[in-house]
MARBA-3410 file (N, C-alpha, C, O; in Angstrom, 1 decimal):
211
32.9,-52.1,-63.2,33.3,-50.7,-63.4,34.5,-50.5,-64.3,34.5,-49.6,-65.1 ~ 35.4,-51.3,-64.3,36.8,-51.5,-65.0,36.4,-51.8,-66.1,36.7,-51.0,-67.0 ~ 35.6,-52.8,-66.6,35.0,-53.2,-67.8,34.3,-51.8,-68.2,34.5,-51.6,-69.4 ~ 33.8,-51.1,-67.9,32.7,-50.0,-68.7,34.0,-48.8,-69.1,34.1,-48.2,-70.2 ~ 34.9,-48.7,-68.0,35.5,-47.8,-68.4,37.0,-48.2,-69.4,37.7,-47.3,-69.8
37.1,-49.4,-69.5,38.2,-49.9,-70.7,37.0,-49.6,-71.9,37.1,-48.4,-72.3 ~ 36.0,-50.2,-72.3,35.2,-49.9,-73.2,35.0,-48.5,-73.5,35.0,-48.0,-74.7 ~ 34.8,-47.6,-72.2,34.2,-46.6,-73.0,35.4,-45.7,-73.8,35.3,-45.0,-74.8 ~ 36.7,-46.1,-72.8,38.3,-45.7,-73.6,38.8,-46.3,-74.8,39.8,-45.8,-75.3 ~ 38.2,-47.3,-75.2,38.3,-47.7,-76.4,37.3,-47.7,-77.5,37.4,-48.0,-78.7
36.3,-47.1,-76.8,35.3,-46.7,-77.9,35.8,-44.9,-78.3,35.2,-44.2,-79.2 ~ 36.9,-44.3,-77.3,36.8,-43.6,-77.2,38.2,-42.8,-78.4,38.3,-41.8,-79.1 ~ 39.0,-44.0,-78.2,40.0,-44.1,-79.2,39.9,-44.1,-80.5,40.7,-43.5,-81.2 ~ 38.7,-44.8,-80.9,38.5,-45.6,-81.9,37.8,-44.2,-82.7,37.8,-44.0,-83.9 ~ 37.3,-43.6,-81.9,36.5,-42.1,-82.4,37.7,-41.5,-83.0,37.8,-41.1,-84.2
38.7,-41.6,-82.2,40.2,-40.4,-82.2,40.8,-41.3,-83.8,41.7,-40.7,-84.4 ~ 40.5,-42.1,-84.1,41.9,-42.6,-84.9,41.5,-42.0,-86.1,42.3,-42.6,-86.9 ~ 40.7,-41.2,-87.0,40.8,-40.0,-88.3,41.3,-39.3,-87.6,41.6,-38.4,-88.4 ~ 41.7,-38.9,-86.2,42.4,-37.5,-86.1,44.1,-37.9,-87.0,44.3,-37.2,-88.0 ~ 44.7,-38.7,-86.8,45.8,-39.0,-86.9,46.0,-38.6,-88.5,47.0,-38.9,-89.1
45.4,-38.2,-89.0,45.7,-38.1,-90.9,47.1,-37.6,-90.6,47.6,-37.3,-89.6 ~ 47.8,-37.6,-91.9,48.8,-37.4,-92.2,49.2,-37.5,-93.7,49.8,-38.6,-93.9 ~ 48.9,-36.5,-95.0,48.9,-37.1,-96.3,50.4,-37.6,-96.6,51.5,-37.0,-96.3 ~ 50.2,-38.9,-97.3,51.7,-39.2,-97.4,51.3,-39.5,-99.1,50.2,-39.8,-99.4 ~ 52.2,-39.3,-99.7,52.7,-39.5,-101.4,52.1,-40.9,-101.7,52.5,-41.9,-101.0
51.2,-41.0,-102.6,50.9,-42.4,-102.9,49.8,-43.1,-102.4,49.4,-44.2,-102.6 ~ 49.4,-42.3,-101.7,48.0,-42.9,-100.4,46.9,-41.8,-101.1,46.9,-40.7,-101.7 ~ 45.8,-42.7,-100.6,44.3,-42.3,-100.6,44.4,-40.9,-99.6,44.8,-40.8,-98.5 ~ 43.9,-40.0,-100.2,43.3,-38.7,-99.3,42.2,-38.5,-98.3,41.2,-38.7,-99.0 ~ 41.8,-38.2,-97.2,40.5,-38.3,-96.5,39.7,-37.1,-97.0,40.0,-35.9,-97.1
38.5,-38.0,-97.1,37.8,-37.1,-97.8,37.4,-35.9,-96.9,36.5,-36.2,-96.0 ~ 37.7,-34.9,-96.8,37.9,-33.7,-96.2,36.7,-32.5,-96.7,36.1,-32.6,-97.7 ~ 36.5,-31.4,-95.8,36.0,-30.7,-96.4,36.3,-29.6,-96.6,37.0,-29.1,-95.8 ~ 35.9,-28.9,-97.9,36.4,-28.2,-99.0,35.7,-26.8,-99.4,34.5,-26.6,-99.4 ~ 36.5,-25.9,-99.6,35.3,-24.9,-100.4,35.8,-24.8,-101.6,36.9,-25.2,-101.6
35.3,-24.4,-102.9,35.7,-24.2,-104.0,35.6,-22.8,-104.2,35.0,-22.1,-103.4 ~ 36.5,-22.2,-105.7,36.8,-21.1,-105.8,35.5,-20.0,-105.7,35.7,-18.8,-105.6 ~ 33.9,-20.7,-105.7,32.9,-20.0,-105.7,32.4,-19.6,-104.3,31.3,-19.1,-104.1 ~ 33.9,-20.2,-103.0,33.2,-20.3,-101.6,32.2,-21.1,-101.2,31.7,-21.0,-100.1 ~ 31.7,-22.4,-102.9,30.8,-23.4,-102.3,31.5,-24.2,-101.6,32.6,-24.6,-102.0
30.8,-24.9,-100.1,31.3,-26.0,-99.2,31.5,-27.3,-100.2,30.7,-27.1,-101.1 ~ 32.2,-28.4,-100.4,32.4,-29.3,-101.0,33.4,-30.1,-100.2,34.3,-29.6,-99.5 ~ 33.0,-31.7,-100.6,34.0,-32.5,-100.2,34.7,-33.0,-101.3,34.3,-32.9,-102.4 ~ 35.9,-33.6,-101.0,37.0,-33.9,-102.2,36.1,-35.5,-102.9,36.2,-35.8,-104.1 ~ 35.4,-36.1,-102.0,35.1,-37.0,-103.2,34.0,-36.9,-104.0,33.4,-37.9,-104.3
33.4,-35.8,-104.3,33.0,-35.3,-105.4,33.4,-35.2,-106.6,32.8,-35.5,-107.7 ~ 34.5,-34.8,-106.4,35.3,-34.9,-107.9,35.8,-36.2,-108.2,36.2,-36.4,-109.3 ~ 35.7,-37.1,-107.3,36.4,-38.9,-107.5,36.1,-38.9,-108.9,35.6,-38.0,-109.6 ~ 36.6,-39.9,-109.1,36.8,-40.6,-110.7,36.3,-39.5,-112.1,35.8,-40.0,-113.2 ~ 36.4,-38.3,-111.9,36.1,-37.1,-112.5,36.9,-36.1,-113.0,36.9,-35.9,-114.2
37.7,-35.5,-112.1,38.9,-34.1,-112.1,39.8,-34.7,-111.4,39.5,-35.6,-110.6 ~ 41.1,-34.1,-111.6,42.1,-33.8,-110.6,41.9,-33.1,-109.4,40.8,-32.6,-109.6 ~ 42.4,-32.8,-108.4,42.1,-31.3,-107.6,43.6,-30.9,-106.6,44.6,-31.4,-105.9 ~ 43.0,-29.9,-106.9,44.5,-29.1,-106.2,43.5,-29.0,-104.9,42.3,-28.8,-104.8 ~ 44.5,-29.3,-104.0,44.1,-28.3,-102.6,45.0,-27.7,-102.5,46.1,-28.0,-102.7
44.3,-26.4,-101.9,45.5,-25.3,-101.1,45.0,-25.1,-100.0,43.8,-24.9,-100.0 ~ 45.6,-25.2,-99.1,45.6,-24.9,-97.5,46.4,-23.7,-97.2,47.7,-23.6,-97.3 ~ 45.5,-22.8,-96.9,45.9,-21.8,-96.5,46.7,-21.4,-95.2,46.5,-22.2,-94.2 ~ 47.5,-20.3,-95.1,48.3,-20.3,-93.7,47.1,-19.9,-93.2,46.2,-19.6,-94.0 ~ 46.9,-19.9,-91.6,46.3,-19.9,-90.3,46.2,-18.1,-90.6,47.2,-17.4,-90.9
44.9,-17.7,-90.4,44.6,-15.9,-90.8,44.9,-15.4,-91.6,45.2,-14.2,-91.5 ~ 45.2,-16.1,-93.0,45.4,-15.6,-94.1,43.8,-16.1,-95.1,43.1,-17.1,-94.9 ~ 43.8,-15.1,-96.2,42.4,-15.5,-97.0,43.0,-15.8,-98.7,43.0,-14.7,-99.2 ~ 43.3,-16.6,-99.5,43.4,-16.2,-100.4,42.6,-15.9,-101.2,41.6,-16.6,-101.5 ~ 43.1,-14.4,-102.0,42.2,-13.6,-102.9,41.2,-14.3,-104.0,41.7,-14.4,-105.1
39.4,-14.7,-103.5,38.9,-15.1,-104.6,39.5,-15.1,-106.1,39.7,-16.1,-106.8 ~ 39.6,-13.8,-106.5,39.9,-13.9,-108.2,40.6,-14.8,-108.1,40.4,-16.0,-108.2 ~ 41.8,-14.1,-107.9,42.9,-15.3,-108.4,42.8,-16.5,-108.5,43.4,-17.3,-109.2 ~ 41.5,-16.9,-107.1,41.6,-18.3,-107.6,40.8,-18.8,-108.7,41.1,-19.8,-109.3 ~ 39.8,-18.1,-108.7,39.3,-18.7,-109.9,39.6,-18.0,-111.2,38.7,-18.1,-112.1
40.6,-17.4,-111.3,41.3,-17.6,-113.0,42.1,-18.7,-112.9,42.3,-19.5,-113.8 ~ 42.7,-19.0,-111.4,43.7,-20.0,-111.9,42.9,-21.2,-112.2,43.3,-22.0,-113.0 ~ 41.5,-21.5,-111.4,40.6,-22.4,-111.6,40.2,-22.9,-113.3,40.0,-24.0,-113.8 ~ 40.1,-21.5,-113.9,39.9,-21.6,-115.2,40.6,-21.8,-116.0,40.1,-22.2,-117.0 ~ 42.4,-21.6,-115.9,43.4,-22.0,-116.8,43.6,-23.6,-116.3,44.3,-24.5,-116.8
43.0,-23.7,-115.5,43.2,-25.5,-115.0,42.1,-26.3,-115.4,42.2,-27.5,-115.5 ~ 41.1,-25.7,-115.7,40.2,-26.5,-116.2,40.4,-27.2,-117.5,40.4,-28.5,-117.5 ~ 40.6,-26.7,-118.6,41.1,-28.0,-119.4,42.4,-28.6,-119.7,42.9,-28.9,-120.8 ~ 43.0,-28.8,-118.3,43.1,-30.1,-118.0,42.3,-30.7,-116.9,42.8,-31.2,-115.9 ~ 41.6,-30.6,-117.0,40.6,-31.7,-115.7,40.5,-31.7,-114.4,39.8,-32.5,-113.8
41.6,-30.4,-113.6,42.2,-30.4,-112.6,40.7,-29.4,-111.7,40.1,-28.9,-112.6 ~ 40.2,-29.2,-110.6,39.8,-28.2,-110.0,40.8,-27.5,-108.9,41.9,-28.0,-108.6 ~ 40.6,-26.7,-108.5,41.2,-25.6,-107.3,40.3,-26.0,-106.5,39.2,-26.0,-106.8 ~ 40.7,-26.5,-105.2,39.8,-26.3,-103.7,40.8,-25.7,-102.8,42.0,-25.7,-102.9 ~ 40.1,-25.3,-101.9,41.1,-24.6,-100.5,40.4,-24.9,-99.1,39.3,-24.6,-98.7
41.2,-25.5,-98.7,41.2,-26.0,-97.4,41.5,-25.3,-96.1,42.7,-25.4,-95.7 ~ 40.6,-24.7,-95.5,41.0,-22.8,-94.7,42.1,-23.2,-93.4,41.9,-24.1,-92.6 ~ 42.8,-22.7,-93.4,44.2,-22.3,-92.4,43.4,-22.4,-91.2,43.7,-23.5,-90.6 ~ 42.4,-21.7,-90.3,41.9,-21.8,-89.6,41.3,-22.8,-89.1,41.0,-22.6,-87.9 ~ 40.9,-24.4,-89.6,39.9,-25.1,-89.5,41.0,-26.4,-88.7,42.0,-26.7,-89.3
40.7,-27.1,-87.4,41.5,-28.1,-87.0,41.4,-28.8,-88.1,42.6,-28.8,-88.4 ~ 40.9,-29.4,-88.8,40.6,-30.3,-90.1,42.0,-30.5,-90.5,42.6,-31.5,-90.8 ~ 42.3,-28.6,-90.6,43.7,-28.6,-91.6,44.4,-29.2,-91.1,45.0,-30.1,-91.7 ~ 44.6,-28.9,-89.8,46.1,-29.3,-89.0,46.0,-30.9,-89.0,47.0,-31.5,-89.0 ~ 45.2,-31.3,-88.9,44.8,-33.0,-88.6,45.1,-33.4,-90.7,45.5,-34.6,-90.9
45.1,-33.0,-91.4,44.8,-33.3,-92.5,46.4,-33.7,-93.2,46.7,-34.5,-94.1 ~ 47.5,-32.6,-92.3,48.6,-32.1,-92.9,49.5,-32.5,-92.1,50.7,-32.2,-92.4 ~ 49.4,-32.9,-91.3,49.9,-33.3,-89.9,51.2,-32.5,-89.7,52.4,-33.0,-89.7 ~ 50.9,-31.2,-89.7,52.0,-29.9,-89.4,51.4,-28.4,-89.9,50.3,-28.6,-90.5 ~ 51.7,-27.5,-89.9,51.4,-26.5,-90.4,50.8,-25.6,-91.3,51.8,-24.9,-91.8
49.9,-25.4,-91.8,50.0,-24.6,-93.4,50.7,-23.6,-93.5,51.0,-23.0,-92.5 ~ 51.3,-23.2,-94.8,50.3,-23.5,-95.9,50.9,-24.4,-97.0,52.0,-24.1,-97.5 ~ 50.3,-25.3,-97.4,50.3,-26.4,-98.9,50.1,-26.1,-100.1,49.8,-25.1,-100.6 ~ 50.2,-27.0,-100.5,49.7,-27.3,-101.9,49.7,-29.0,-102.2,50.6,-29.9,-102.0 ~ 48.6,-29.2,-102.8,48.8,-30.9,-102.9,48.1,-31.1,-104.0,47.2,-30.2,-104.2
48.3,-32.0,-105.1,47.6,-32.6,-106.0,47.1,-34.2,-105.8,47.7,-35.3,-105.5 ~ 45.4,-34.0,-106.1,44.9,-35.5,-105.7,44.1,-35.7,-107.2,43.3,-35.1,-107.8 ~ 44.7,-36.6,-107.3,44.5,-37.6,-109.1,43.0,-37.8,-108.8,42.3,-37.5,-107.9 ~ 42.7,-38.7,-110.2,40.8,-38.7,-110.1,40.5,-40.0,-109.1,39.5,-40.2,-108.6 ~ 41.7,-40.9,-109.0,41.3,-42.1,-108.5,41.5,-41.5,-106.4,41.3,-42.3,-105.5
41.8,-40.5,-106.2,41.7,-39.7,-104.7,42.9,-40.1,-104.0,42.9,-40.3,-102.8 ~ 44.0,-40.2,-104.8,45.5,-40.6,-104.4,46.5,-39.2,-104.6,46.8,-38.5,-105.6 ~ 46.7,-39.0,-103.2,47.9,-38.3,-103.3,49.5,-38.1,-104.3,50.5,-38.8,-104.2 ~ 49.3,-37.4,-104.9,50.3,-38.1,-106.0,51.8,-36.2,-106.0,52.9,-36.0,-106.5 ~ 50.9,-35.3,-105.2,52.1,-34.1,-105.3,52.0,-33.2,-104.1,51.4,-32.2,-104.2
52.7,-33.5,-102.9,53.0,-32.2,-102.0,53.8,-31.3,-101.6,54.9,-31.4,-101.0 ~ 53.0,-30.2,-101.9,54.3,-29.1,-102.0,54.0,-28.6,-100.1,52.9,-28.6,-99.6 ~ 55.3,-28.3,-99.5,54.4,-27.7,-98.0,55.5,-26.5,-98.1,56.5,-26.6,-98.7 ~ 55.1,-25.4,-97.2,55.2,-23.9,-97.0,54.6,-23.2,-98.4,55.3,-22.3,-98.5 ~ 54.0,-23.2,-99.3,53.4,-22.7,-99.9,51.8,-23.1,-100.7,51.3,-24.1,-101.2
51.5,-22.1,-100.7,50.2,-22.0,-100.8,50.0,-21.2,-102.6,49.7,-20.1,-102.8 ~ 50.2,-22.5,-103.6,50.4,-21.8,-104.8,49.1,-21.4,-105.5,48.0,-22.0,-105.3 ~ 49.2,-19.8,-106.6,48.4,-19.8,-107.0,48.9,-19.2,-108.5,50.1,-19.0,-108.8 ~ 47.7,-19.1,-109.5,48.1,-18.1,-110.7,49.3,-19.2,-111.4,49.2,-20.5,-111.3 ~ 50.4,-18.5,-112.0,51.2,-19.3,-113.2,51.8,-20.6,-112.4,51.9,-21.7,-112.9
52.2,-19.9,-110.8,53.0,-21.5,-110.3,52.3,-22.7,-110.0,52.7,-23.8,-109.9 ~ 50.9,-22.1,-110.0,49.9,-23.8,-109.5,49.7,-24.2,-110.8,49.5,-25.4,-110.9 ~ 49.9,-23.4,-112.0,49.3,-24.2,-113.6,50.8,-24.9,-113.6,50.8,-26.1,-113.8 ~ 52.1,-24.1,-113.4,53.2,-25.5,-113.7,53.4,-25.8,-112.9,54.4,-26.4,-113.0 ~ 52.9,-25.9,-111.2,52.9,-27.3,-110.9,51.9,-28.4,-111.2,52.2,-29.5,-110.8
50.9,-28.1,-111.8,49.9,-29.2,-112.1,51.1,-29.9,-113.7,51.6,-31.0,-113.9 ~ 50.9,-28.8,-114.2,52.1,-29.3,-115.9,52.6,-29.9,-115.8,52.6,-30.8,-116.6 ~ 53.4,-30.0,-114.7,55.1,-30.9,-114.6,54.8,-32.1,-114.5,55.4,-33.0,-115.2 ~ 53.7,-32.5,-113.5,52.8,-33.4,-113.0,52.4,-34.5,-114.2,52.8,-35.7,-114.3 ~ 51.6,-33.6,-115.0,50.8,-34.4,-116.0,51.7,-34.4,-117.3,51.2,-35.0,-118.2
52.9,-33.7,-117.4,53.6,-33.9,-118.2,54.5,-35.4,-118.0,54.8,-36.2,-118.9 ~ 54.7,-35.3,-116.4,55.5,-36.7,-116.3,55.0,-37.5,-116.2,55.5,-38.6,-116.1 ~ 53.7,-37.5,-116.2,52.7,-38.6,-116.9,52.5,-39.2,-117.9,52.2,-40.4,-117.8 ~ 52.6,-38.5,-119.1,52.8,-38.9,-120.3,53.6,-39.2,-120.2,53.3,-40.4,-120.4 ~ 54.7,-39.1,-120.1,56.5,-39.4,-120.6,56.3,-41.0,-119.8,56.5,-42.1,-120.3
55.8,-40.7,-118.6,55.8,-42.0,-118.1,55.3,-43.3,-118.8,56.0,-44.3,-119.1 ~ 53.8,-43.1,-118.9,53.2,-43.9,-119.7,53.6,-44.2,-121.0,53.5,-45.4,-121.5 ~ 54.0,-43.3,-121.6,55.0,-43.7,-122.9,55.7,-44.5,-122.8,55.5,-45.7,-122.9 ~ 57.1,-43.7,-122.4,58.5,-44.6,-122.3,58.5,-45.5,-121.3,59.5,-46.2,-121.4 ~ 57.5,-45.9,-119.9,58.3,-46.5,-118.8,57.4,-47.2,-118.5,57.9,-48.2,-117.9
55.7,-47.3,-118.5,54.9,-48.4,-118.1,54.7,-49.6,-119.0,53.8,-50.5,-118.8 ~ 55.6,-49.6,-119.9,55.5,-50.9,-120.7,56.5,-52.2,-119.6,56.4,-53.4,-119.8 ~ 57.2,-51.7,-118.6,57.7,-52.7,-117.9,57.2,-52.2,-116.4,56.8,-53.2,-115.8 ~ 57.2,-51.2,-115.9,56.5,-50.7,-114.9,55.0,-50.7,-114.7,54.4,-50.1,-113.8 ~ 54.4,-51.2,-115.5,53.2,-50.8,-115.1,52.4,-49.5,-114.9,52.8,-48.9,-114.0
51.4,-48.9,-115.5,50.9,-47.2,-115.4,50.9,-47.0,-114.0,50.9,-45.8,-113.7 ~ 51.0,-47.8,-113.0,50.7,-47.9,-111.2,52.2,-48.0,-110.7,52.5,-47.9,-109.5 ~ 53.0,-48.2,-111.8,54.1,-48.7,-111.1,54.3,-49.5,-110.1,55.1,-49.6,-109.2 ~ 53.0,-50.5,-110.6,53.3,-51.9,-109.6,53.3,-53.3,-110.5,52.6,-54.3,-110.2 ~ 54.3,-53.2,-111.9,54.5,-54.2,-112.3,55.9,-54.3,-112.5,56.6,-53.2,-112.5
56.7,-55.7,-112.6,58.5,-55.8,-112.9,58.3,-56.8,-113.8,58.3,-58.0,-113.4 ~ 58.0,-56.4,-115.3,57.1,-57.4,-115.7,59.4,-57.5,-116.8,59.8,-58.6,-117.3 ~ 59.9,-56.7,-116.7,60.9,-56.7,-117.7,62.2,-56.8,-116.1,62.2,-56.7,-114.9 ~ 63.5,-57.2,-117.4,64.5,-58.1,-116.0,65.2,-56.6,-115.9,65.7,-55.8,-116.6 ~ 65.1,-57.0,-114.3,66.2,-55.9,-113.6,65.2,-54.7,-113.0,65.6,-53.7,-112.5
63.7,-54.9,-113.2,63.3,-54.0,-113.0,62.1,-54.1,-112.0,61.2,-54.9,-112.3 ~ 62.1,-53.2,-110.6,61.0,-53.4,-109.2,60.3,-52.2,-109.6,60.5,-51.1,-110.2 ~ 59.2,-53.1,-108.8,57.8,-52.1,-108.8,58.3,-50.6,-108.0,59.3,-50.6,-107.2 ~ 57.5,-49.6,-108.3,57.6,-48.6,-108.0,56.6,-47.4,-107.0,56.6,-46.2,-106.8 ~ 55.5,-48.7,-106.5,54.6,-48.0,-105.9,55.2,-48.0,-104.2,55.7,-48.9,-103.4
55.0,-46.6,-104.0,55.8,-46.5,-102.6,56.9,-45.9,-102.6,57.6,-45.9,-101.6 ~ 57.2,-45.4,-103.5,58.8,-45.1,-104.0,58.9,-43.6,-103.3,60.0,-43.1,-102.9 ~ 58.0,-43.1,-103.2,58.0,-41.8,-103.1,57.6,-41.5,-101.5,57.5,-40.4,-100.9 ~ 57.5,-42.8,-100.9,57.5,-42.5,-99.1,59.3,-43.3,-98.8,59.9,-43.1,-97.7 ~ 59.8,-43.9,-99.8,61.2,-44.1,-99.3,62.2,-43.5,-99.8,63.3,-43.7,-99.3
62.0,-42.5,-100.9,63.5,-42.3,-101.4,62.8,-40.1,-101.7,61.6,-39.9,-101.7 ~ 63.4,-39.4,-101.7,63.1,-38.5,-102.3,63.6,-38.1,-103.5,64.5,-38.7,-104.1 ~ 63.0,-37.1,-104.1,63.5,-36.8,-105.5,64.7,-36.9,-106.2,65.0,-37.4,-107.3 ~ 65.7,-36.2,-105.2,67.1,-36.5,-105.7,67.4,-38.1,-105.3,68.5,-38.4,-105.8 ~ 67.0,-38.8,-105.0,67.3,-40.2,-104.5,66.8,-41.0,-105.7,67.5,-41.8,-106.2
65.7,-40.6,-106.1,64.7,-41.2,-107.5,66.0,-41.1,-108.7,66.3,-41.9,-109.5 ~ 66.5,-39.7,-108.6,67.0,-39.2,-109.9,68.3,-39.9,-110.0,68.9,-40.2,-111.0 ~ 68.8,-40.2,-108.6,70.4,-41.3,-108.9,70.1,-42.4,-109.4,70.6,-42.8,-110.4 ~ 68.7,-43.3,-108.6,68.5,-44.3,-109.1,68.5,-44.8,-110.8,68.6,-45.8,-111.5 ~ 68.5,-43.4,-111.0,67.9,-43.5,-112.8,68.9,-44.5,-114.0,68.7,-45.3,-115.0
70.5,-43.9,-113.1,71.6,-44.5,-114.0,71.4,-44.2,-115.0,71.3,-45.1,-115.9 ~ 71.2,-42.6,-115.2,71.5,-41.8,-116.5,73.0,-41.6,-116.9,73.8,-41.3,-116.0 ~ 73.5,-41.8,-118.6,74.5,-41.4,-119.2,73.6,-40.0,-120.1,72.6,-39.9,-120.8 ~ 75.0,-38.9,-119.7,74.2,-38.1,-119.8,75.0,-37.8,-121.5,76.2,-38.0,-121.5 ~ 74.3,-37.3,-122.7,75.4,-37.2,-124.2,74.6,-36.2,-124.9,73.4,-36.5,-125.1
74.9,-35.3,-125.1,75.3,-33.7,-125.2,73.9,-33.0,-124.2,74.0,-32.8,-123.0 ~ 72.8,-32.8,-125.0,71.9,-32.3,-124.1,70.5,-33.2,-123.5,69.5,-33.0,-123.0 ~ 71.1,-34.2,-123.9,70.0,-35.6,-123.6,70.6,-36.7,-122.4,71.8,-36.7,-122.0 ~ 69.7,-37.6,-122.1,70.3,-38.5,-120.9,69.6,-39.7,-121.8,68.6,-39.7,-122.5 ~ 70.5,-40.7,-121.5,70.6,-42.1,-122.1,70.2,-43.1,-120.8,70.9,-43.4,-119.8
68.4,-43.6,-120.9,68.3,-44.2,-119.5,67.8,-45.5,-120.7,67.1,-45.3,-121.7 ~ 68.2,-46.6,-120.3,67.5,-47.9,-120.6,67.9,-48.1,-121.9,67.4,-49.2,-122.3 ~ 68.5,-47.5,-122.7,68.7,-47.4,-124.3,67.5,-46.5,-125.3,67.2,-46.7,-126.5 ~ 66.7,-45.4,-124.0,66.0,-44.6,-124.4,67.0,-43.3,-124.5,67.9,-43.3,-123.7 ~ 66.5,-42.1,-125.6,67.0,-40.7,-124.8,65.7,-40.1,-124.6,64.6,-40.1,-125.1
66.1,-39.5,-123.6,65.6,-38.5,-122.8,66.2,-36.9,-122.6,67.3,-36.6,-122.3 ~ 64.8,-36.0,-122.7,65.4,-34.1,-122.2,65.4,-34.0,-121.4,64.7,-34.7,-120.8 ~ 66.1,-33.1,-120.6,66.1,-32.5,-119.1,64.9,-32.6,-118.8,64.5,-33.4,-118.0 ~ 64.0,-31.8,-119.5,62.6,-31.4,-119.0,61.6,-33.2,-118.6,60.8,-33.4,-117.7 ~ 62.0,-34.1,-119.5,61.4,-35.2,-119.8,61.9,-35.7,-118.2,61.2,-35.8,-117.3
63.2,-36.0,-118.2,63.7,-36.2,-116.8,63.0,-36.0,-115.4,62.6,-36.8,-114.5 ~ 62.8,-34.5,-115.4,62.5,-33.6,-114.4,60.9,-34.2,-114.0,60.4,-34.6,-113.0 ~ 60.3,-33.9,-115.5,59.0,-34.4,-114.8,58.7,-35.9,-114.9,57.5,-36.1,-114.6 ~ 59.2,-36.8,-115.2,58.9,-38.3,-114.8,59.6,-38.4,-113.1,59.1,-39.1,-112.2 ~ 60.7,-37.7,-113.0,60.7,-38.1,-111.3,59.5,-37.4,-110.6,58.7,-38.2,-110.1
59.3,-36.1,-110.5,57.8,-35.8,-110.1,56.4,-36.7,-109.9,55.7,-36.8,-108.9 ~ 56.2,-37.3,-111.2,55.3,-38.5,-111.5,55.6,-39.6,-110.7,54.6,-40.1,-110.0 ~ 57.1,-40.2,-110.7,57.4,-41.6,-109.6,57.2,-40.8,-108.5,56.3,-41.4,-107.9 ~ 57.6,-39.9,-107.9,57.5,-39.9,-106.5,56.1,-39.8,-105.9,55.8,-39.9,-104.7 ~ 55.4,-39.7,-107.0,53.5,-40.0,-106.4,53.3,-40.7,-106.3,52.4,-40.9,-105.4
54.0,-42.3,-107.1,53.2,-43.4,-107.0,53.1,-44.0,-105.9,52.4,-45.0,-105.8
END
């Protein structure tokens, strides 16, 4: 009897352990389910190796207003990105976010968490620059910084310099931005014997704290 009922408590656990989600910066997303701005049902790995996708998780009895979403849907489409929304109402959320809505998150085509925003649920001009900033410090990155980092930020292929995958579950943004050992000379910052703009700055730490 002890034997059936340790088993059936560990078969019973083992059910329980996707409850525990919790999106962290840099990790795979569960693939969850979705509606899109057309209110069709969808899950996130649909778009795998395809689009970006925003989720928005809405606050608990709040709806956000179809249009809007799908204009912002459409100023996001070329860049690659889709809009999904993940309903405030649904345990899914609460298990997905491991706290309250409402969010915002961006998940790259490879289904990695790479931007979370929490208490807001962005839409219209602020979800298009927060996707921008994102994919702007992408470029900049892969430009100037994966030639010794790696595009994954999991290479130290040049001296003095550690991988960066994970960076963004240990340090936060202002923590990233000391690390930089910027000299800063008139409106530019001097990192590595590169210059760099504010804006260039701003969004390459964005970009490290996903990896």
């Amino acid at each position: 009897m002890r034997i059936r009922k340790y088993l059936a408590a560990l078969a019973l656990a083992q059910c329980a352990l996707p409850l525990s989600w919790a999106v962290k910066l840099g990790e795979a997303a569960p693939d969850v389910a979705l509606r899109d701005c057309a209110g069709v049902d969808v899950r996130l790995s649909a778009y795998r190796e395809k689009k970006s996708a925003i989720i928005v998780a809405e606050e608990p009895g709040a709806k956000l207003a179809p249009a809007l979403l799908s204009n912002t849907s459409r100023e996001l489409a070329p860049l690659d990105t889709v809009v999904l929304v993940l309903a405030g109402d649904a345990a899914e959320n609460r298990r997905f976010l491991d706290g309250d809505p409402p969010a915002t998150l961006l998940v790259d085509t490879s289904g990695v968490i790479r931007r979370v925003l929490r208490g807001q649920a962005l839409t219209g001009p602020d979800l298009v620059a927060f996707v921008k900033l994102w994919q702007f410090g992408k470029t900049v990155f892969n430009a100037e910084c994966a030639r010794c980092h790696g595009e994954d930020g999991d290479s130290h292929i040049c001296e003095d310099v550690k991988p960066l995958v994970g960076i963004g579950q240990r340090l936060t943004e202002a923590q990233i931005r000391e690390k930089l050992r910027m000299a800063p000379i008139n409106d530019q910052y001097l990192i590595r014997g590169q210059f760099f703009t504010k804006q260039d700055v701003d969004a390459v730490i964005v970009y490290v704290a996903g990896l």
